[in-house]
Backbone atoms as SQL, in Angstrom:
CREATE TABLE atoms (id INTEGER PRIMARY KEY, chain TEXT, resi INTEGER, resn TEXT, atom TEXT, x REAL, y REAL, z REAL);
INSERT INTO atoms VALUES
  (1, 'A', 1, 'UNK', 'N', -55.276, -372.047, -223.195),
  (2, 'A', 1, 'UNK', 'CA', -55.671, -372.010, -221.806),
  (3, 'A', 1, 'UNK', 'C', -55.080, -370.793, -221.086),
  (4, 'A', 2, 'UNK', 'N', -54.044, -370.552, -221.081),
  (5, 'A', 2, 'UNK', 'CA', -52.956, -369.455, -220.481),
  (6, 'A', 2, 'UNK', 'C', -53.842, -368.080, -221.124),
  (7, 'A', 3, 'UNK', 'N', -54.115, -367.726, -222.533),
  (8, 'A', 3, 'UNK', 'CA', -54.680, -366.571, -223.529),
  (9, 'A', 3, 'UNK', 'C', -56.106, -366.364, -222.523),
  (10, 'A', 4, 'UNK', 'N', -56.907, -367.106, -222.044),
  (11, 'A', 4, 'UNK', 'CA', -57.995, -367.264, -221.322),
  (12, 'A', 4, 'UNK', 'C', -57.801, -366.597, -219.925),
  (13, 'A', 5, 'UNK', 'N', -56.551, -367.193, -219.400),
  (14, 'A', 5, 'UNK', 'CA', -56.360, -367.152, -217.770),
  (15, 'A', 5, 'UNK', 'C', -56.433, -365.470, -218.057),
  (16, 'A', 6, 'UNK', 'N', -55.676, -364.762, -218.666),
  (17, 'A', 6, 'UNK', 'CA', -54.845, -363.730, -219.126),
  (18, 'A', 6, 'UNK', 'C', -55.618, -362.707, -218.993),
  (19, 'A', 7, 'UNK', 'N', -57.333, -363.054, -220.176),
  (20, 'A', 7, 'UNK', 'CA', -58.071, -362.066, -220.279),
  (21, 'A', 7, 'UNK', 'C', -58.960, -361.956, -219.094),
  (22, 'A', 8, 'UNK', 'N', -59.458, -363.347, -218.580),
  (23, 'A', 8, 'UNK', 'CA', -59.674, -363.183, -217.141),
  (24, 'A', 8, 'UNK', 'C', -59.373, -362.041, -215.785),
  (25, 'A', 9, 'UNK', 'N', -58.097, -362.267, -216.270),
  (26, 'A', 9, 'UNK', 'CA', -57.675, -361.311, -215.298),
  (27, 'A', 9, 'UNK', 'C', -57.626, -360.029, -215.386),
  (28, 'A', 10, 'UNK', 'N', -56.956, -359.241, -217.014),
  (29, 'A', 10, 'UNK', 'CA', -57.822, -358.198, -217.495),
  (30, 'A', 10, 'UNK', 'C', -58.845, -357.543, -217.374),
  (31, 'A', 11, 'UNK', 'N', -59.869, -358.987, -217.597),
  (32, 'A', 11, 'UNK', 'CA', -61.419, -358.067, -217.332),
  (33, 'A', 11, 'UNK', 'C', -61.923, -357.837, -215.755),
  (34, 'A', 12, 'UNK', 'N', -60.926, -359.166, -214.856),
  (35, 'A', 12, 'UNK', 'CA', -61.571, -358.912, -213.478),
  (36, 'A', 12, 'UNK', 'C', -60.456, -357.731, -213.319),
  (37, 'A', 13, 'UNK', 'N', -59.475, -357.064, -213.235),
  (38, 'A', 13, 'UNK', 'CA', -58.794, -355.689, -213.201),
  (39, 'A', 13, 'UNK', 'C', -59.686, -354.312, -213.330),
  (40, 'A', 14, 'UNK', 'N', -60.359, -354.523, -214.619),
  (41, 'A', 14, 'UNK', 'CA', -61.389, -353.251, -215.366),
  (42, 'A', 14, 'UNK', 'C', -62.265, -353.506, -214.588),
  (43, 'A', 15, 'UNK', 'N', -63.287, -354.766, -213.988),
  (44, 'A', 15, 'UNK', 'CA', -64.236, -354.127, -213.450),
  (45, 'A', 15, 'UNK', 'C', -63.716, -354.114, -211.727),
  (46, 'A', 16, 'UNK', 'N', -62.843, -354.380, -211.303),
  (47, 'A', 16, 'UNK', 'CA', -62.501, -353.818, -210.318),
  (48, 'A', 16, 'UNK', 'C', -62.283, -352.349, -209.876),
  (49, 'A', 17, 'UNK', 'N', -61.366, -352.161, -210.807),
  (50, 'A', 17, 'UNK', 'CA', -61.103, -350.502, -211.388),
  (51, 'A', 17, 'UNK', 'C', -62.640, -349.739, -211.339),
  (52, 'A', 18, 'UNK', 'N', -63.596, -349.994, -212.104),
  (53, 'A', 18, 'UNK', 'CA', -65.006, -349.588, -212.016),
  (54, 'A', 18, 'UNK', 'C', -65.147, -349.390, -211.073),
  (55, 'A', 19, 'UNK', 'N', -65.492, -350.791, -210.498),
  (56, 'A', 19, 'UNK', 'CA', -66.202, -350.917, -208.731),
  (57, 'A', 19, 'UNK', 'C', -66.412, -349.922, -208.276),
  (58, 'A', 20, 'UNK', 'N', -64.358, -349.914, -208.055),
  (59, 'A', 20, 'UNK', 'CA', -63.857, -348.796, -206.689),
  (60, 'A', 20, 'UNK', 'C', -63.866, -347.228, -206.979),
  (61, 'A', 21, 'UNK', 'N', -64.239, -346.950, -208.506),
  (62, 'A', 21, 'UNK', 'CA', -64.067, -345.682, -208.650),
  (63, 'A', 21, 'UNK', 'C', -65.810, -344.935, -208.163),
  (64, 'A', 22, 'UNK', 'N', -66.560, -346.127, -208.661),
  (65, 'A', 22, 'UNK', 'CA', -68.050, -345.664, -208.585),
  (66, 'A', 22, 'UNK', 'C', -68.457, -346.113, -206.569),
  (67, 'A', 23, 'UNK', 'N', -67.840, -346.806, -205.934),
  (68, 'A', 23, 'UNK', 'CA', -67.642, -346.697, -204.652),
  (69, 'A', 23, 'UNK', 'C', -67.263, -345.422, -203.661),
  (70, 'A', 24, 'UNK', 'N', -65.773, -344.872, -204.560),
  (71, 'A', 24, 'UNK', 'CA', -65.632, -343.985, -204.434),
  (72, 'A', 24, 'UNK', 'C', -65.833, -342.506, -204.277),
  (73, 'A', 25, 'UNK', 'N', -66.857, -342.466, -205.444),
  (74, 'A', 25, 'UNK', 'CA', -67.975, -341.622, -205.896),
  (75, 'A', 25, 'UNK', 'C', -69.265, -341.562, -204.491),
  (76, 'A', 26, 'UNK', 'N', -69.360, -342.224, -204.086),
  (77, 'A', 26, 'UNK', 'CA', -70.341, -342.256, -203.224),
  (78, 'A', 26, 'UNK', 'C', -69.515, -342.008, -202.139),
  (79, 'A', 27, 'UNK', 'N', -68.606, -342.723, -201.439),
  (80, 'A', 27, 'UNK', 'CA', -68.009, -342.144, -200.269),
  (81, 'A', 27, 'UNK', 'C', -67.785, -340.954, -200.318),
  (82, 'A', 28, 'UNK', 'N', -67.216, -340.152, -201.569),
  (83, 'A', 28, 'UNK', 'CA', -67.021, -338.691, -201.277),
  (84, 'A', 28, 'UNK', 'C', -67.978, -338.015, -201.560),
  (85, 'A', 29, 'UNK', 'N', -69.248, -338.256, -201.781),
  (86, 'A', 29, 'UNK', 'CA', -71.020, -337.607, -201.238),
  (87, 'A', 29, 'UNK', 'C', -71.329, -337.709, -200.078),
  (88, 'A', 30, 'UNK', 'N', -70.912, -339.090, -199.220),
  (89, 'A', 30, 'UNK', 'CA', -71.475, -339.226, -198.121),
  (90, 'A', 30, 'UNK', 'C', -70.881, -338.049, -197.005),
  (91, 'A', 31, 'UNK', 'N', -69.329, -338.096, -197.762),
  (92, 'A', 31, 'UNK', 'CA', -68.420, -337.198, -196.912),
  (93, 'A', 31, 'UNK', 'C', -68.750, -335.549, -197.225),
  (94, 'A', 32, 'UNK', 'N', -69.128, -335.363, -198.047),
  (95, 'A', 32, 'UNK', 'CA', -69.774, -334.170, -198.423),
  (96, 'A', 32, 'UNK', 'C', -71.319, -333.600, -197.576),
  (97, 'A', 33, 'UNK', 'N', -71.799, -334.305, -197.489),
  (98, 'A', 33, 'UNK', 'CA', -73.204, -334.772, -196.700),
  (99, 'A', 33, 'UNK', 'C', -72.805, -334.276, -195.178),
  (100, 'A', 34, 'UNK', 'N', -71.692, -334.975, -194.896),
  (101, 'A', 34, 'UNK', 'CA', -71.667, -335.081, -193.670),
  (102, 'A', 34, 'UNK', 'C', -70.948, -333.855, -193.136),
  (103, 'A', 35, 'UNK', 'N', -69.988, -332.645, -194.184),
  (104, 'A', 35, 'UNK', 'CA', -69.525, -331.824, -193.952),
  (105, 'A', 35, 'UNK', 'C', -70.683, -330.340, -193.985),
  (106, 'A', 36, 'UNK', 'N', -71.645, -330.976, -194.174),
  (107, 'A', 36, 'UNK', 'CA', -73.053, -330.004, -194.227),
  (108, 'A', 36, 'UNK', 'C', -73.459, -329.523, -195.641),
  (109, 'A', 37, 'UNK', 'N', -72.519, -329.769, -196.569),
  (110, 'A', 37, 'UNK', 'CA', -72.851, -329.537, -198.453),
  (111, 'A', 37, 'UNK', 'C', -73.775, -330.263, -198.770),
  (112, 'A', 38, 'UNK', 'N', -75.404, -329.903, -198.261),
  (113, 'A', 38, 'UNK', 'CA', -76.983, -330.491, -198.309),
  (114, 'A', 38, 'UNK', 'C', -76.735, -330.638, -200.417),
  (115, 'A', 39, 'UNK', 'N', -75.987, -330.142, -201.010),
  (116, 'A', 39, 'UNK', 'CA', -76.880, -329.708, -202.322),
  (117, 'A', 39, 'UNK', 'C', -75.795, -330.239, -203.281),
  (118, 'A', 40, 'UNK', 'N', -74.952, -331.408, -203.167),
  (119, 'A', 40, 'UNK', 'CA', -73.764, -332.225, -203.929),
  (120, 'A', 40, 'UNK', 'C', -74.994, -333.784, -204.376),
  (121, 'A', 41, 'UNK', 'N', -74.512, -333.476, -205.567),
  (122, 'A', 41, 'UNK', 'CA', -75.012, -334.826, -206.433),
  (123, 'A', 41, 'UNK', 'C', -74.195, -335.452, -206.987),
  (124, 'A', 42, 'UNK', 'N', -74.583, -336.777, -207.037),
  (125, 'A', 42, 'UNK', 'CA', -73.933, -337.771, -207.493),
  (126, 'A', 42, 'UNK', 'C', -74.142, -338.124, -208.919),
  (127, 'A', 43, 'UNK', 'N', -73.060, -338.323, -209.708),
  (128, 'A', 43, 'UNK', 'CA', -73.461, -338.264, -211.194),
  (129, 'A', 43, 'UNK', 'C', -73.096, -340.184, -211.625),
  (130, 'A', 44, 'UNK', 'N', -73.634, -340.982, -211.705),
  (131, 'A', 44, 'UNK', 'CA', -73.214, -342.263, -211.890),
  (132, 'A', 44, 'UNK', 'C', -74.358, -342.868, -212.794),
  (133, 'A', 45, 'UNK', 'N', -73.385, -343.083, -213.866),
  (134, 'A', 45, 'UNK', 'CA', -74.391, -343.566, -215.223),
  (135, 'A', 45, 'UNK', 'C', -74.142, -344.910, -215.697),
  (136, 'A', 46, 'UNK', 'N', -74.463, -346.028, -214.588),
  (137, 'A', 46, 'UNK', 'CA', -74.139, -347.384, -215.766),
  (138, 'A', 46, 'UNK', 'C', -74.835, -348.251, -215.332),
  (139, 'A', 47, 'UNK', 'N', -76.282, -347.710, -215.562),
  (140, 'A', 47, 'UNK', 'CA', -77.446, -349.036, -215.656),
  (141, 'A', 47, 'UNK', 'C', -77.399, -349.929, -214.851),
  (142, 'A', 48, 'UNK', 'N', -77.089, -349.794, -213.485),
  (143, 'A', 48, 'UNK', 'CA', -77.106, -351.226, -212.686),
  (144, 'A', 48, 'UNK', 'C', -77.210, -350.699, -211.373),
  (145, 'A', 49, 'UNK', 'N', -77.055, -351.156, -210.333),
  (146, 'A', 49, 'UNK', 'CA', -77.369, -350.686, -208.522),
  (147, 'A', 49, 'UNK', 'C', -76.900, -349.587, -208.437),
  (148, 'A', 50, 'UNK', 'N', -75.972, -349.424, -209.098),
  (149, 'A', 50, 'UNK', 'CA', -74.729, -348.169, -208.231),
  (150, 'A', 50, 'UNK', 'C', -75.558, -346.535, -208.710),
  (151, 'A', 51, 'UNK', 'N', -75.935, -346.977, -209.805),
  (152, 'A', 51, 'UNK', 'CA', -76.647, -345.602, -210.386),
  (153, 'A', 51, 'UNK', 'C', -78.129, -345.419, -209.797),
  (154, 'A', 52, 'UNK', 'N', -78.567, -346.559, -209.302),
  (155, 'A', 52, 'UNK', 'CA', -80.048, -346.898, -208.545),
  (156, 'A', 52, 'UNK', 'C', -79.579, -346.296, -207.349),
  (157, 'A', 53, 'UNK', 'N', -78.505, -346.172, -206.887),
  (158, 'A', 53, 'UNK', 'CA', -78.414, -345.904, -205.589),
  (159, 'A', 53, 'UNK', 'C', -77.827, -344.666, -205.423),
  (160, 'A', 54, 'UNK', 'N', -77.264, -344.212, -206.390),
  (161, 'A', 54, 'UNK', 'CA', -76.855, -342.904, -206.301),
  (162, 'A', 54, 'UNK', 'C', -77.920, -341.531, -206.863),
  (163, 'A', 55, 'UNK', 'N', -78.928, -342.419, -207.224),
  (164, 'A', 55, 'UNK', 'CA', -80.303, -341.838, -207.932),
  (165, 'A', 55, 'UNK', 'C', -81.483, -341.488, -206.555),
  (166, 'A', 56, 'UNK', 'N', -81.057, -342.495, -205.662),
  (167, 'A', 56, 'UNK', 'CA', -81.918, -342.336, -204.260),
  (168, 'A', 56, 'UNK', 'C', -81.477, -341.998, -203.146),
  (169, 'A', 57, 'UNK', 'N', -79.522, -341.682, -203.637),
  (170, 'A', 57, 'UNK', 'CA', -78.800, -340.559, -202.877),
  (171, 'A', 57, 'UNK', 'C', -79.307, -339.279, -203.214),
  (172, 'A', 58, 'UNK', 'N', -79.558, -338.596, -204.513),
  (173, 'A', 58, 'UNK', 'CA', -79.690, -337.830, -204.555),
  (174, 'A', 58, 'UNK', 'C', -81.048, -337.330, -204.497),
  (175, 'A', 59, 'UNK', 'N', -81.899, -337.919, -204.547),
  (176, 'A', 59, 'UNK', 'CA', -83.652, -337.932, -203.890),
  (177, 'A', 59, 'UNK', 'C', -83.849, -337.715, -202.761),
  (178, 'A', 60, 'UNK', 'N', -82.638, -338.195, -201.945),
  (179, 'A', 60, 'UNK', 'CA', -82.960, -338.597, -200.370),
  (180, 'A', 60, 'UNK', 'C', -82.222, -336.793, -199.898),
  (181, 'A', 61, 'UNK', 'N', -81.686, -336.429, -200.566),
  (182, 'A', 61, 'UNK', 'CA', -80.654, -335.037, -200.484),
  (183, 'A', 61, 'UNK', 'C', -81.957, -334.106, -200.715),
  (184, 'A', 62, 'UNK', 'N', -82.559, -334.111, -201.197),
  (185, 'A', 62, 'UNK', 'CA', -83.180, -332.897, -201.970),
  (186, 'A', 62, 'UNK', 'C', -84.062, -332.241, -200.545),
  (187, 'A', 63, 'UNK', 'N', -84.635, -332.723, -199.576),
  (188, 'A', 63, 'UNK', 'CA', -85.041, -332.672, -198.393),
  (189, 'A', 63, 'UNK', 'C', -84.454, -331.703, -197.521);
């Protein structure tokens, strides 16, 4: 039971760690954006929203 709790917490650590780095990634585009750098892309590769959204950050940039 304890070996369980353990890895639990491990894996919620790593994808926390993820989250905030690919969160991160986007706040410092937006902040880039907003400092007038029209032509900064976002590079985020892991098959799920964050890359959907950083895919229509950088679509929405090209303008």
């Amino acid at each position: 039971m304890v070996f369980v709790i353990v890895i639990s917490i491990v894996i919620s650590a790593k994808f926390s760690h993820y989250l905030a780095k690919c969160i991160k990634k986007i706040l410092d585009g937006l902040n880039q954006i907003a400092k007038g750098n029209f032509n900064h892309k976002l590079n985020i590769n892991s098959n799920d929203e964050l890359e959907e959204l950083s895919i229509t950050f950088n679509e929405s940039n090209k303008n």
